[in-house]
ZAFIBA-618168 format. One record per residue: residue number from 1; x, y, z of N, C-alpha, C in turn. Coordinates in steps of 0.05 Angstrom, whole numbers, plus 5000, padded with zeros to 4 digits. Example, Ala and Ser with C-alpha at 12.3 -4.5 7.8 and 13.67 -1.06 7.14 Angstrom:
<recs>
<rec seq="1" n_c1="5264" n_c2="4886" n_c3="5156" ca_c1="5246" ca_c2="4910" ca_c3="5156" c_c1="5264" c_c2="4934" c_c3="5156"/>
<rec seq="2" n_c1="5257" n_c2="4955" n_c3="5142" ca_c1="5273" ca_c2="4979" ca_c3="5143" c_c1="5258" c_c2="5001" c_c3="5157"/>
</recs>
This chain:
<recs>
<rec seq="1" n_c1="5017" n_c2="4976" n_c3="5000" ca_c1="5000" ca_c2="5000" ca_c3="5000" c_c1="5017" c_c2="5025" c_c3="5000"/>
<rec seq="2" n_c1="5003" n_c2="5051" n_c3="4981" ca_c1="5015" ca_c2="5072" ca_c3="4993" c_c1="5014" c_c2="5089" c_c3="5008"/>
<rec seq="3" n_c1="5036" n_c2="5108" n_c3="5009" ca_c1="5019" ca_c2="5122" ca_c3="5040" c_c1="5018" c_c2="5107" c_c3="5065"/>
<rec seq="4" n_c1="5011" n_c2="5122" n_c3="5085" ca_c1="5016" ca_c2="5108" ca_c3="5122" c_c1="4990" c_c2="5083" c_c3="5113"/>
<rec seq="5" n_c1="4992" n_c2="5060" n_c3="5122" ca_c1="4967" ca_c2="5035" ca_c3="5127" c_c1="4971" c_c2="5026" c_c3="5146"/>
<rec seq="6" n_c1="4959" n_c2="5022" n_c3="5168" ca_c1="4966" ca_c2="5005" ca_c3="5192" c_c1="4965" c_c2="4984" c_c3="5189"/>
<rec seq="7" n_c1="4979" n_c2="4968" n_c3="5192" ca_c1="4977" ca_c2="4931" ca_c3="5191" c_c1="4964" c_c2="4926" c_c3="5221"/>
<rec seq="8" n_c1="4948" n_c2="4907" n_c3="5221" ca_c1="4937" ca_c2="4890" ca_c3="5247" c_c1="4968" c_c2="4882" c_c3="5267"/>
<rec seq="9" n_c1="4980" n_c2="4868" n_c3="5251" ca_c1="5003" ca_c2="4862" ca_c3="5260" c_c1="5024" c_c2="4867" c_c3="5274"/>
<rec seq="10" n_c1="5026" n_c2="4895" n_c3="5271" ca_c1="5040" ca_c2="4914" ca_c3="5279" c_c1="5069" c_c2="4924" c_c3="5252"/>
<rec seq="11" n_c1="5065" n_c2="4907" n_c3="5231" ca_c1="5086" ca_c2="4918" ca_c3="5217" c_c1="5080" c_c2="4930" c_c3="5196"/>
<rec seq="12" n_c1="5107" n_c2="4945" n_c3="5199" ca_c1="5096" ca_c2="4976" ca_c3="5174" c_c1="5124" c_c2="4982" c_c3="5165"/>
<rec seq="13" n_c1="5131" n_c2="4993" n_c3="5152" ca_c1="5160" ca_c2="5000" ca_c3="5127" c_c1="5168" c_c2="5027" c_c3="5153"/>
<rec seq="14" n_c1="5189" n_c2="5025" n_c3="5147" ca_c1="5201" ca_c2="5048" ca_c3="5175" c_c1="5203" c_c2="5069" c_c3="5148"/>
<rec seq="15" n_c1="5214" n_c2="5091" n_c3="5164" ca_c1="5212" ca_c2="5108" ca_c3="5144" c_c1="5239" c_c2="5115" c_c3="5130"/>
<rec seq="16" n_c1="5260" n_c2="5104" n_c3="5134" ca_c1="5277" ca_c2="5091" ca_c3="5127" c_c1="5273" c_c2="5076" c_c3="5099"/>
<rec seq="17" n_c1="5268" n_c2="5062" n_c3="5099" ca_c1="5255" ca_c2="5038" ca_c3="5077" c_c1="5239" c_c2="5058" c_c3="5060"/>
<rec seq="18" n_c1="5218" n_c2="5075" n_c3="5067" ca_c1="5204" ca_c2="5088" ca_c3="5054" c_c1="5227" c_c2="5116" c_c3="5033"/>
<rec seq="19" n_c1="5242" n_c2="5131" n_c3="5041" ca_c1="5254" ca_c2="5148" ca_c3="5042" c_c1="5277" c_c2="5128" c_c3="5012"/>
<rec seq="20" n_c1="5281" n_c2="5103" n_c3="5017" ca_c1="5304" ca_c2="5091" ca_c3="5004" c_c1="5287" c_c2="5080" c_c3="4979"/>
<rec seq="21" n_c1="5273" n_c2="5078" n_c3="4978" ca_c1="5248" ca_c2="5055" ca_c3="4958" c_c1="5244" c_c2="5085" c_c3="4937"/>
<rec seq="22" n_c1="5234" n_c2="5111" n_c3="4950" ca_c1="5237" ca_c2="5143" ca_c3="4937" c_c1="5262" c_c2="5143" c_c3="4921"/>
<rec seq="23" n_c1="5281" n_c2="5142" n_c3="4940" ca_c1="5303" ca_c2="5152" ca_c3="4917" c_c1="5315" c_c2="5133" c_c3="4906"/>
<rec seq="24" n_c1="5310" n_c2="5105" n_c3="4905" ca_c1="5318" ca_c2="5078" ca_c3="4875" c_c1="5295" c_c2="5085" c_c3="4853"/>
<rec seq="25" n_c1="5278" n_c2="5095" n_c3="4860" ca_c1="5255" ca_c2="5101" ca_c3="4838" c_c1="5266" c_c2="5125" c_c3="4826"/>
<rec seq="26" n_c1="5272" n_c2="5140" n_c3="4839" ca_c1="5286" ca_c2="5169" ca_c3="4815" c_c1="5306" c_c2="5167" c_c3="4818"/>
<rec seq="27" n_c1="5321" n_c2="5145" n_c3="4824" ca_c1="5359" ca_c2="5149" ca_c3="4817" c_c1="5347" c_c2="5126" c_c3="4784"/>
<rec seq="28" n_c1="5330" n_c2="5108" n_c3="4783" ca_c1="5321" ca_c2="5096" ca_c3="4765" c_c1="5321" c_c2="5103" c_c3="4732"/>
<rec seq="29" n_c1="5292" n_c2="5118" n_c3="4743" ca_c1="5273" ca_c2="5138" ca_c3="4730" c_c1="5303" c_c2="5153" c_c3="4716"/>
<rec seq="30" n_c1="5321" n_c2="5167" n_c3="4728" ca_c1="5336" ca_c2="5195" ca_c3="4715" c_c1="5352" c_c2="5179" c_c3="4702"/>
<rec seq="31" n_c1="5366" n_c2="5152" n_c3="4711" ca_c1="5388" ca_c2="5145" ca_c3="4696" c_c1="5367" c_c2="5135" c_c3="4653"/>
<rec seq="32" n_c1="5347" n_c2="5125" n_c3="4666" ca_c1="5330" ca_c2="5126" ca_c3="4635" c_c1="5322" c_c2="5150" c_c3="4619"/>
<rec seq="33" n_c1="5310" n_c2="5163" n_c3="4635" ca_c1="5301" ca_c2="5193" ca_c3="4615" c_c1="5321" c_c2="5214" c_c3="4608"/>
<rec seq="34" n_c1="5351" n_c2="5212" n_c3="4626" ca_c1="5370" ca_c2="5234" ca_c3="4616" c_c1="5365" c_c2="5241" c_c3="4590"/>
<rec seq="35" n_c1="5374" n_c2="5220" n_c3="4572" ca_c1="5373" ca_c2="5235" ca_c3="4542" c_c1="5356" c_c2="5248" c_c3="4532"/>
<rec seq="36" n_c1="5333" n_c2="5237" n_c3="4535" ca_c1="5296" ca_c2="5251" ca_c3="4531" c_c1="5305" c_c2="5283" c_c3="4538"/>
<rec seq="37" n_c1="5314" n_c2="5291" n_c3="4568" ca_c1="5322" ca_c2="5302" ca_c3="4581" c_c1="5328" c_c2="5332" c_c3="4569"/>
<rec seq="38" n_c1="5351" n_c2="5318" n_c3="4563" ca_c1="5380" ca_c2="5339" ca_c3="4540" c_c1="5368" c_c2="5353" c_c3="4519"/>
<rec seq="39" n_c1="5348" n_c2="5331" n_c3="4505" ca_c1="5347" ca_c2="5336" ca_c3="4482" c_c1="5322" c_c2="5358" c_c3="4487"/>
<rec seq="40" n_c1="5300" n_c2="5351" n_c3="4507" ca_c1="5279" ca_c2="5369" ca_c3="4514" c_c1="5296" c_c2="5399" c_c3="4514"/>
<rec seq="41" n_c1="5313" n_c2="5407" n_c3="4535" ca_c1="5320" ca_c2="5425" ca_c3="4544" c_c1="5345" c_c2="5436" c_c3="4525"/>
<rec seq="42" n_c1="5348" n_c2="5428" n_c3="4499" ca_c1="5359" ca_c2="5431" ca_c3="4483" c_c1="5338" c_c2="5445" c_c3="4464"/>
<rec seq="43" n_c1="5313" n_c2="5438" n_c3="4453" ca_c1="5297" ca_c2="5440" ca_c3="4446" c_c1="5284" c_c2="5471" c_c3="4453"/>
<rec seq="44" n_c1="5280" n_c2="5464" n_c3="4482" ca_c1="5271" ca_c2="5491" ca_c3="4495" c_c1="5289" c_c2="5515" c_c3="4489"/>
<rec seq="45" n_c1="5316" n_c2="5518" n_c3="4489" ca_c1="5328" ca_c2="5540" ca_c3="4489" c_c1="5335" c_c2="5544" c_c3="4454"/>
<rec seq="46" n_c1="5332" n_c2="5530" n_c3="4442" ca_c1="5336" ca_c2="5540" ca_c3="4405" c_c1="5319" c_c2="5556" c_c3="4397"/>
<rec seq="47" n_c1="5326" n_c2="5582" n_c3="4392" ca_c1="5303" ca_c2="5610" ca_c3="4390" c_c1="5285" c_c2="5605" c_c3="4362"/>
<rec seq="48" n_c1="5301" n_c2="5585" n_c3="4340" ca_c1="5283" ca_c2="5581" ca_c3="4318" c_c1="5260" c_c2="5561" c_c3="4329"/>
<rec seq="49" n_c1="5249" n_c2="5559" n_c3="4304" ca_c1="5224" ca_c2="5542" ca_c3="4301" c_c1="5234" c_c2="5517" c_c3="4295"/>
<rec seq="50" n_c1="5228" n_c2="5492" n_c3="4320" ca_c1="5234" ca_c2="5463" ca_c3="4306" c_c1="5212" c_c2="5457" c_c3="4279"/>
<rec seq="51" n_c1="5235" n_c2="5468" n_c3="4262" ca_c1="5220" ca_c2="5465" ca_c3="4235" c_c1="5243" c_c2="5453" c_c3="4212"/>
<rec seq="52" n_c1="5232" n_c2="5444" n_c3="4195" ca_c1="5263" ca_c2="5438" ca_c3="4167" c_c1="5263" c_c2="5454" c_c3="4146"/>
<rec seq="53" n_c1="5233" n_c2="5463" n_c3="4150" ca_c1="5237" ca_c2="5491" ca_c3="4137" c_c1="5247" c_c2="5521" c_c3="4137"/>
<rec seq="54" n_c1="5257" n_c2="5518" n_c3="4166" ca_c1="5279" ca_c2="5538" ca_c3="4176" c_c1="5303" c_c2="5532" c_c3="4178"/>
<rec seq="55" n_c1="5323" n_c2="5553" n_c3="4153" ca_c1="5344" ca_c2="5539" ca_c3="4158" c_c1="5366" c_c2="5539" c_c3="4180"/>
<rec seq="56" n_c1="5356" n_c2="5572" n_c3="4190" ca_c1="5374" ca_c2="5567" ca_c3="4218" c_c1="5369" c_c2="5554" c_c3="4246"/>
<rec seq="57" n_c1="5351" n_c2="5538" n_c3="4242" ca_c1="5344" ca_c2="5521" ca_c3="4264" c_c1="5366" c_c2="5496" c_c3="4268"/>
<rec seq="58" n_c1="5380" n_c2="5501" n_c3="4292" ca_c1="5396" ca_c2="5474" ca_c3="4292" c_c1="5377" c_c2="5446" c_c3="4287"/>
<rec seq="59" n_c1="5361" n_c2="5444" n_c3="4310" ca_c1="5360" ca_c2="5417" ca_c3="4312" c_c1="5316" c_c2="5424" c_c3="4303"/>
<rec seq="60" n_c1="5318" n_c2="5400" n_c3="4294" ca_c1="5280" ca_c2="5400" ca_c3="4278" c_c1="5268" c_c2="5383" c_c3="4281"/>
<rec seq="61" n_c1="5274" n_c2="5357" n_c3="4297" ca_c1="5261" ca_c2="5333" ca_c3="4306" c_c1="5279" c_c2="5317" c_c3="4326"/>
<rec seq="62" n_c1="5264" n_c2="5301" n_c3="4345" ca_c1="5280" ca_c2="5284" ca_c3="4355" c_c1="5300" c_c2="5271" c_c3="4340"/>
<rec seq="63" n_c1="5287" n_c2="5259" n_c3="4327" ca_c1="5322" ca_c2="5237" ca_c3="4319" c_c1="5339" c_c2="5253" c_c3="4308"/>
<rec seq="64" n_c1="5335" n_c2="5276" n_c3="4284" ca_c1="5347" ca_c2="5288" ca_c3="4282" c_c1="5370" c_c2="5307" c_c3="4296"/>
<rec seq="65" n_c1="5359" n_c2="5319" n_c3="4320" ca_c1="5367" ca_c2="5321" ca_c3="4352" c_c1="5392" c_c2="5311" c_c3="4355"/>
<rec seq="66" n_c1="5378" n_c2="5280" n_c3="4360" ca_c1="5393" ca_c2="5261" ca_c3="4368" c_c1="5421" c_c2="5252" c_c3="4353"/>
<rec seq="67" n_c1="5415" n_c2="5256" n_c3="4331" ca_c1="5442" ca_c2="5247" ca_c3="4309" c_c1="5458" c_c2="5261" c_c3="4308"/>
<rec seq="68" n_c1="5453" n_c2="5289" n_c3="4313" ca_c1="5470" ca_c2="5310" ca_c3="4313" c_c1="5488" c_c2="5319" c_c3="4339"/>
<rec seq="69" n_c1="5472" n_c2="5310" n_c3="4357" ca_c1="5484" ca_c2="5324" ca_c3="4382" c_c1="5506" c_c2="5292" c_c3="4393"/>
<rec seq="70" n_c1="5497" n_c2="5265" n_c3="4384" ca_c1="5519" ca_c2="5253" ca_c3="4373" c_c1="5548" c_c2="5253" c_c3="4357"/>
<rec seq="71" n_c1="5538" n_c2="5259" n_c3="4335" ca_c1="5560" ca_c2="5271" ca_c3="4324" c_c1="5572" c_c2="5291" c_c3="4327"/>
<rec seq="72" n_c1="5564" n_c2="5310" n_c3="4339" ca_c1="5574" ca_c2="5334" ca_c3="4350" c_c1="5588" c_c2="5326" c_c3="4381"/>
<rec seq="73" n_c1="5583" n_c2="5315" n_c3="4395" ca_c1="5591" ca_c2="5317" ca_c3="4423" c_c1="5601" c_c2="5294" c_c3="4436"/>
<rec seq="74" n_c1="5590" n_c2="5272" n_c3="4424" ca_c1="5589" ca_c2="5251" ca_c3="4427" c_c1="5567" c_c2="5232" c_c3="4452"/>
<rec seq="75" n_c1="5571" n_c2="5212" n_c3="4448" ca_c1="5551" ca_c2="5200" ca_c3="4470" c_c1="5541" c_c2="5199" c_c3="4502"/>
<rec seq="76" n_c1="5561" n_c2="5218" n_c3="4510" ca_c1="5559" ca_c2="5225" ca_c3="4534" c_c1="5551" c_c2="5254" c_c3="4543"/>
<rec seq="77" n_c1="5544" n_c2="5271" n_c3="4516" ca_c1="5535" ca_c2="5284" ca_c3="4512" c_c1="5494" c_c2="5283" c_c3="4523"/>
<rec seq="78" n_c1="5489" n_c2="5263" n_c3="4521" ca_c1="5460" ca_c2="5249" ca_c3="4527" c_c1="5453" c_c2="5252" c_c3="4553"/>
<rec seq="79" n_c1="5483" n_c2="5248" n_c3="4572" ca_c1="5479" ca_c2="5255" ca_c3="4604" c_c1="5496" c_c2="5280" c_c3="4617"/>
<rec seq="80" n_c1="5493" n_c2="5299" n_c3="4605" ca_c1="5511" ca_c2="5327" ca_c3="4612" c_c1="5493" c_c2="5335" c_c3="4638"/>
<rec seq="81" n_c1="5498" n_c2="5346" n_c3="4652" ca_c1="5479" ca_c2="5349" ca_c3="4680" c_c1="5474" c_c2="5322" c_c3="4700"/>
<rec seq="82" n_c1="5481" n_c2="5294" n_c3="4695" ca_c1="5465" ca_c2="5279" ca_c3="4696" c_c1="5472" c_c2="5265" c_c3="4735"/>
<rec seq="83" n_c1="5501" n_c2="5278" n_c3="4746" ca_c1="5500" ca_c2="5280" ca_c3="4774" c_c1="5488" c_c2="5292" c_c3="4786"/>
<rec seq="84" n_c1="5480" n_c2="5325" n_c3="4786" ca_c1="5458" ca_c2="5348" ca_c3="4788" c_c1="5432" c_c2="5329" c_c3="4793"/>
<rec seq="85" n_c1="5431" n_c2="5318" n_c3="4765" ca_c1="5404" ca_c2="5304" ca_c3="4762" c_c1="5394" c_c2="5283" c_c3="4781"/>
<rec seq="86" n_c1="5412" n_c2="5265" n_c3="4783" ca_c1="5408" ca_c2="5244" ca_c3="4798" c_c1="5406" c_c2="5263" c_c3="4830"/>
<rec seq="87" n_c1="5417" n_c2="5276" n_c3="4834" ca_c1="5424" ca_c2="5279" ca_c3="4870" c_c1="5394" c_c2="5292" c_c3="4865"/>
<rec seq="88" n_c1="5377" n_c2="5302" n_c3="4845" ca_c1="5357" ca_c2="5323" ca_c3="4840" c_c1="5341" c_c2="5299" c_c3="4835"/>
<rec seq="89" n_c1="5333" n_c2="5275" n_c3="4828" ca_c1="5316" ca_c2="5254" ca_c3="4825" c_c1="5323" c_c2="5236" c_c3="4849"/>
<rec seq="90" n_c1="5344" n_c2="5231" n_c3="4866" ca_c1="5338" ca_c2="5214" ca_c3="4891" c_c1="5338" c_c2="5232" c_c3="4907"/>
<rec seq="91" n_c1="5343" n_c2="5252" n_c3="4908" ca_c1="5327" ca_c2="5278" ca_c3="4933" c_c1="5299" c_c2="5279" c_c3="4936"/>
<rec seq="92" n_c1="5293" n_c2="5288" n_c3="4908" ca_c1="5258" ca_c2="5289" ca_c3="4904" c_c1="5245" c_c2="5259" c_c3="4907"/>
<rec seq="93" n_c1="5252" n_c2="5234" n_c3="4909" ca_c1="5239" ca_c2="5213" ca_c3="4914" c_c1="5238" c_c2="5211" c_c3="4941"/>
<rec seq="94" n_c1="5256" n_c2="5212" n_c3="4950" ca_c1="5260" ca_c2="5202" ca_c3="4981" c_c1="5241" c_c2="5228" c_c3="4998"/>
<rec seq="95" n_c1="5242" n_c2="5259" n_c3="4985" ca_c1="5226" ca_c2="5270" ca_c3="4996" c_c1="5201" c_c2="5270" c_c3="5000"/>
<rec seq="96" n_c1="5189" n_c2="5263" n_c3="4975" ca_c1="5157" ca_c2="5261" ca_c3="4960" c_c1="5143" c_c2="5232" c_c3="4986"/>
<rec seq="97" n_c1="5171" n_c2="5211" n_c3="4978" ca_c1="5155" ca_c2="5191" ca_c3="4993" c_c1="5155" c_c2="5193" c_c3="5020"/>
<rec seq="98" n_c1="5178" n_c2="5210" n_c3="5033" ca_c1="5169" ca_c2="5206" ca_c3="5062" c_c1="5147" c_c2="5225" c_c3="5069"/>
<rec seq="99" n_c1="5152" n_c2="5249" n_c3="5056" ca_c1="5135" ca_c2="5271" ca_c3="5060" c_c1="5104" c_c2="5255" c_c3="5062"/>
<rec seq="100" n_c1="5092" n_c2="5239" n_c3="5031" ca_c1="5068" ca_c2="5225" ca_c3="5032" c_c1="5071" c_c2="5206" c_c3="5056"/>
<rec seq="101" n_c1="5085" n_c2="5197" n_c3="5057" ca_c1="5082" ca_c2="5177" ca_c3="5085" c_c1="5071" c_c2="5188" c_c3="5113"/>
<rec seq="102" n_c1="5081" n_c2="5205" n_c3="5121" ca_c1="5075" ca_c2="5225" ca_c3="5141" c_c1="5067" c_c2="5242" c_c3="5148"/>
<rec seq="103" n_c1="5050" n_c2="5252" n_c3="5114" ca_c1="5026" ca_c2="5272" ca_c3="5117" c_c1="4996" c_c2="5253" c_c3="5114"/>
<rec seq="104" n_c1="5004" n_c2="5227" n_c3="5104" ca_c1="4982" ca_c2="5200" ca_c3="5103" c_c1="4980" c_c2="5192" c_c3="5133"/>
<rec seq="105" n_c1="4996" n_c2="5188" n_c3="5150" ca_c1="5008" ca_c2="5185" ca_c3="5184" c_c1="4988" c_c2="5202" c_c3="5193"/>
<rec seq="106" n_c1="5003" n_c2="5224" n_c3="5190" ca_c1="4989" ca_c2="5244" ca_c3="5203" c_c1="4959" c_c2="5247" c_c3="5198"/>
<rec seq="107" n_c1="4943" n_c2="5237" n_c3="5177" ca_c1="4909" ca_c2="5248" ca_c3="5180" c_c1="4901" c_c2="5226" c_c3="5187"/>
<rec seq="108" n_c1="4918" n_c2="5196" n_c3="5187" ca_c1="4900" ca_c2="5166" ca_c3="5208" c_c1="4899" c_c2="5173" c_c3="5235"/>
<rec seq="109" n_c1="4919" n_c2="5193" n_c3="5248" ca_c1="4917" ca_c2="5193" ca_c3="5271" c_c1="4913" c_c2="5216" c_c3="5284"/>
<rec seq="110" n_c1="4906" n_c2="5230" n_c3="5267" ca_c1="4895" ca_c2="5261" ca_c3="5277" c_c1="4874" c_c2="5277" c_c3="5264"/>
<rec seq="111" n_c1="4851" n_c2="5259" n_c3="5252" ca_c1="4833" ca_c2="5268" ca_c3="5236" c_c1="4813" c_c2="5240" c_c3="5231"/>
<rec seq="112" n_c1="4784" n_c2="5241" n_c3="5236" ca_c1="4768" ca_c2="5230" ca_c3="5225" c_c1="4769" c_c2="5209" c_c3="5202"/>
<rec seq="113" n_c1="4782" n_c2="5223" n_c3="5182" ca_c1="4787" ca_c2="5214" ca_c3="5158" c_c1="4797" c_c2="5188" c_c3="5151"/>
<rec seq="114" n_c1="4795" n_c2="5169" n_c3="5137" ca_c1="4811" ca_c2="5152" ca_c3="5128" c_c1="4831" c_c2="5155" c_c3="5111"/>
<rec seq="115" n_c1="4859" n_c2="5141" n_c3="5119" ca_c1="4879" ca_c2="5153" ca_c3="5099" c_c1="4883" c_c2="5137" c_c3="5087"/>
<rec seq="116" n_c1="4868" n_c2="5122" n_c3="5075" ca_c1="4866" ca_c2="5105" ca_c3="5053" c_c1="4852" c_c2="5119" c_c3="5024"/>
<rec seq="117" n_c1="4835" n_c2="5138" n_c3="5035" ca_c1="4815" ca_c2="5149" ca_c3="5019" c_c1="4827" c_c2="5161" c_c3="4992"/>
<rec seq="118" n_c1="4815" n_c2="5157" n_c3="4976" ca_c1="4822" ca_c2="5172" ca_c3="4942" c_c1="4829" c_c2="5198" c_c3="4955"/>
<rec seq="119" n_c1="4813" n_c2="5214" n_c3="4964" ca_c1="4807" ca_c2="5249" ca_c3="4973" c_c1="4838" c_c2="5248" c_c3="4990"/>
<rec seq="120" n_c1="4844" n_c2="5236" n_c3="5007" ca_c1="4868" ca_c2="5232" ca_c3="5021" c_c1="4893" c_c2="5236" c_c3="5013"/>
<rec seq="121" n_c1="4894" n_c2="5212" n_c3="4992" ca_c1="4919" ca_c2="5204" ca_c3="4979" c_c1="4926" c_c2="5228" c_c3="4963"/>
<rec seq="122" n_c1="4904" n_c2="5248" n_c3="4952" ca_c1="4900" ca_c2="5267" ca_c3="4933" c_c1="4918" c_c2="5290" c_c3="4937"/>
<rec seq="123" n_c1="4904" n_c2="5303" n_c3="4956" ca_c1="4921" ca_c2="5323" ca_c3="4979" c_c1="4939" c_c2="5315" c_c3="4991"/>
<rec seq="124" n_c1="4952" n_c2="5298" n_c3="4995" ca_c1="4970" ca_c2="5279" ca_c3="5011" c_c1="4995" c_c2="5289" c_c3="4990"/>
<rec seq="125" n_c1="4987" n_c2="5272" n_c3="4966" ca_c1="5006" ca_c2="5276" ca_c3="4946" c_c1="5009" c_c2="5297" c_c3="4940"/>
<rec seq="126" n_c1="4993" n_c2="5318" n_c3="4927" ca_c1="5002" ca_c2="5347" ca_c3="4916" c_c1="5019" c_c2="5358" c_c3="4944"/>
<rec seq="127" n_c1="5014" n_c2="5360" n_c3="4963" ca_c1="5028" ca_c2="5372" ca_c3="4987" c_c1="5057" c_c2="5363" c_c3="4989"/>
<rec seq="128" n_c1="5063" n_c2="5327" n_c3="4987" ca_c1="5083" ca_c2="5322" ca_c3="4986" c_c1="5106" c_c2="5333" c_c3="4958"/>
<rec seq="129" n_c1="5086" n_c2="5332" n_c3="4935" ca_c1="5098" ca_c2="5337" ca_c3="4918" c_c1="5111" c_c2="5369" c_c3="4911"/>
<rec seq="130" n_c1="5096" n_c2="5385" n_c3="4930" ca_c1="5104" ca_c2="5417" ca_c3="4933" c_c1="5130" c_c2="5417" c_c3="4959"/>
<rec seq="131" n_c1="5129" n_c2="5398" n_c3="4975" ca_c1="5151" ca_c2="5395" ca_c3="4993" c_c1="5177" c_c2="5384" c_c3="4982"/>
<rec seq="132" n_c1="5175" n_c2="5363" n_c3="4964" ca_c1="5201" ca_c2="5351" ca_c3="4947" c_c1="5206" c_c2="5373" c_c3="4922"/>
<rec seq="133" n_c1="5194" n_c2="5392" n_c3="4917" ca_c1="5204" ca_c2="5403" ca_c3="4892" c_c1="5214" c_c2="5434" c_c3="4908"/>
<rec seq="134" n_c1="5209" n_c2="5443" n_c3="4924" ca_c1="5220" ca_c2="5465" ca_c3="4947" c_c1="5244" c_c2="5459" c_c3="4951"/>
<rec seq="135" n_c1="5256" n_c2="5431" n_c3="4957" ca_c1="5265" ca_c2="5425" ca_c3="4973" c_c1="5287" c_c2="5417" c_c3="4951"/>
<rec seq="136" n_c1="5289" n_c2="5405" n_c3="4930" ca_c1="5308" ca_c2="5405" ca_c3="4904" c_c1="5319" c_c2="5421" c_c3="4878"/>
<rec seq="137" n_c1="5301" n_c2="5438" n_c3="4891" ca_c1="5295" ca_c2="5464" ca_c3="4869" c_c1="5319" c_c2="5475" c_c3="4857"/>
<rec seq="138" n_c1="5340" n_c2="5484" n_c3="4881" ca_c1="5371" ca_c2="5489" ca_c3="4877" c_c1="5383" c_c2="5468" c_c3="4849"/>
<rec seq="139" n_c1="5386" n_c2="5453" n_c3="4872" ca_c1="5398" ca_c2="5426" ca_c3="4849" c_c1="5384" c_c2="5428" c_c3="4816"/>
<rec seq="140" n_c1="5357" n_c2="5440" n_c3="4816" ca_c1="5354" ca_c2="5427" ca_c3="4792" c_c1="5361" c_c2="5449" c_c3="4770"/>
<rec seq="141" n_c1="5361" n_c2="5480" n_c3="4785" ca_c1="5373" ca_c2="5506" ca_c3="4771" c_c1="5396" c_c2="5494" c_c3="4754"/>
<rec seq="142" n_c1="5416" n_c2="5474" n_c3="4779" ca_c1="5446" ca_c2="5469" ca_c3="4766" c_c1="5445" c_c2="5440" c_c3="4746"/>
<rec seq="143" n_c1="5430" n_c2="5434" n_c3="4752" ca_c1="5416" ca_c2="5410" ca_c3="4727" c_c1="5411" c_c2="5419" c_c3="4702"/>
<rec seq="144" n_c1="5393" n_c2="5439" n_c3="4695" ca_c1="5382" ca_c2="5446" ca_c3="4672" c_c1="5409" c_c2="5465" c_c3="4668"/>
<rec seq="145" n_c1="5425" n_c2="5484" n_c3="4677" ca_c1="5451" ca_c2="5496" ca_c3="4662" c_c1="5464" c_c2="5478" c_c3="4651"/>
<rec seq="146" n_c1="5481" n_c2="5444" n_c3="4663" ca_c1="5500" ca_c2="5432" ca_c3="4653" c_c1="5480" c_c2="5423" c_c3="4635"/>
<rec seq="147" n_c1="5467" n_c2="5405" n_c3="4632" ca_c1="5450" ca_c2="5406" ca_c3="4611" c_c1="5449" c_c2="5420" c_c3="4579"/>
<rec seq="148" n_c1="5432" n_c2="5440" n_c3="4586" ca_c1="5434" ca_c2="5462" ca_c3="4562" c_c1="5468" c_c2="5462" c_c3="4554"/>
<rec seq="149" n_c1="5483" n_c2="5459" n_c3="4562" ca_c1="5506" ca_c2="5467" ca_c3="4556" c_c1="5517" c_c2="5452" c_c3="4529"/>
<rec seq="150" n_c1="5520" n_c2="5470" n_c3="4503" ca_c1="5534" ca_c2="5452" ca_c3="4481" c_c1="5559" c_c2="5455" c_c3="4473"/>
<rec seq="151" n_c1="5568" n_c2="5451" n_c3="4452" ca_c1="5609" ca_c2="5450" ca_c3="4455" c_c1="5607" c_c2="5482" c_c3="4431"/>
<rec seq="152" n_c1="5617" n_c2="5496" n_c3="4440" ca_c1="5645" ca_c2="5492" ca_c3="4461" c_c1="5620" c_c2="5511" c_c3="4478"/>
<rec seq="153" n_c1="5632" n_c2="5502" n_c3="4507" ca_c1="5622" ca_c2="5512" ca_c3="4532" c_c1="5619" c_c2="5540" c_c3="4536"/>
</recs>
């Protein structure tokens, strides 16, 4: 289950466990999407139109993107930012999930409510998710610079 659940039993994920399970999911998650990544925020800062009918547009489609900033930079080019990133994807996991853990905690045992509830988990999550992105925000300023960054520097 997600979020606080009480077991009959007495056992429940410490928050430890909870906090570590967050950040293997976005140390995960970042080591896959970097490239997607690059190429997004590559995308974003080219003042032309991703078009082929413009000719001063560097890059005009993904693969196209992709072939180029290959041949240009080479393949490690795909994860430029990509320490930033990670400390900025297992920060934000470990935050999001303890945060939900403990704002789910907190309404089983100090509110009416069930924290099982759809309505729960709802607000539970957006709240956590405004606490993990506060809270990485720095990191991710210096993520998206190495990133954007193309040769020569």
């Amino acid at each position: 289950m997600v979020g606080y659940d009480p077991k009959p039993d007495g056992r429940n994920n410490t928050k430890f466990q909870v906090a570590v399970a967050g950040s293997v999911s976005g140390l995960v998650t970042r080591a896959l999407i970097s490239p997607f990544d690059v190429i997004k925020i590559r995308f974003q800062l080219q003042h032309e139109r991703l078009s082929r009918s413009d000719p001063s547009a560097k890059y005009h489609g993904i693969l196209q993107a992709s072939r180029q900033i290959l041949q240009e930079e080479g393949p490690t080019a795909f994860w430029k930012g990509h320490v930033p990133a990670q400390i900025l994807s297992i920060g934000y996991g470990a935050v999001q999930f303890l945060s939900f853990e403990m704002l789910t905690e907190l309404v089983h045992r100090g509110s009416v409510y069930d924290a099982r509830e759809f309505s729960v988990h709802f607000v539970c999550g957006g709240l956590a998710a405004c606490m993990a992105t506060l809270t990485v925000h720095p990191v991710d300023v210096l993520r998206t610079r190495f990133a954007a960054q193309g040769e020569p520097k």
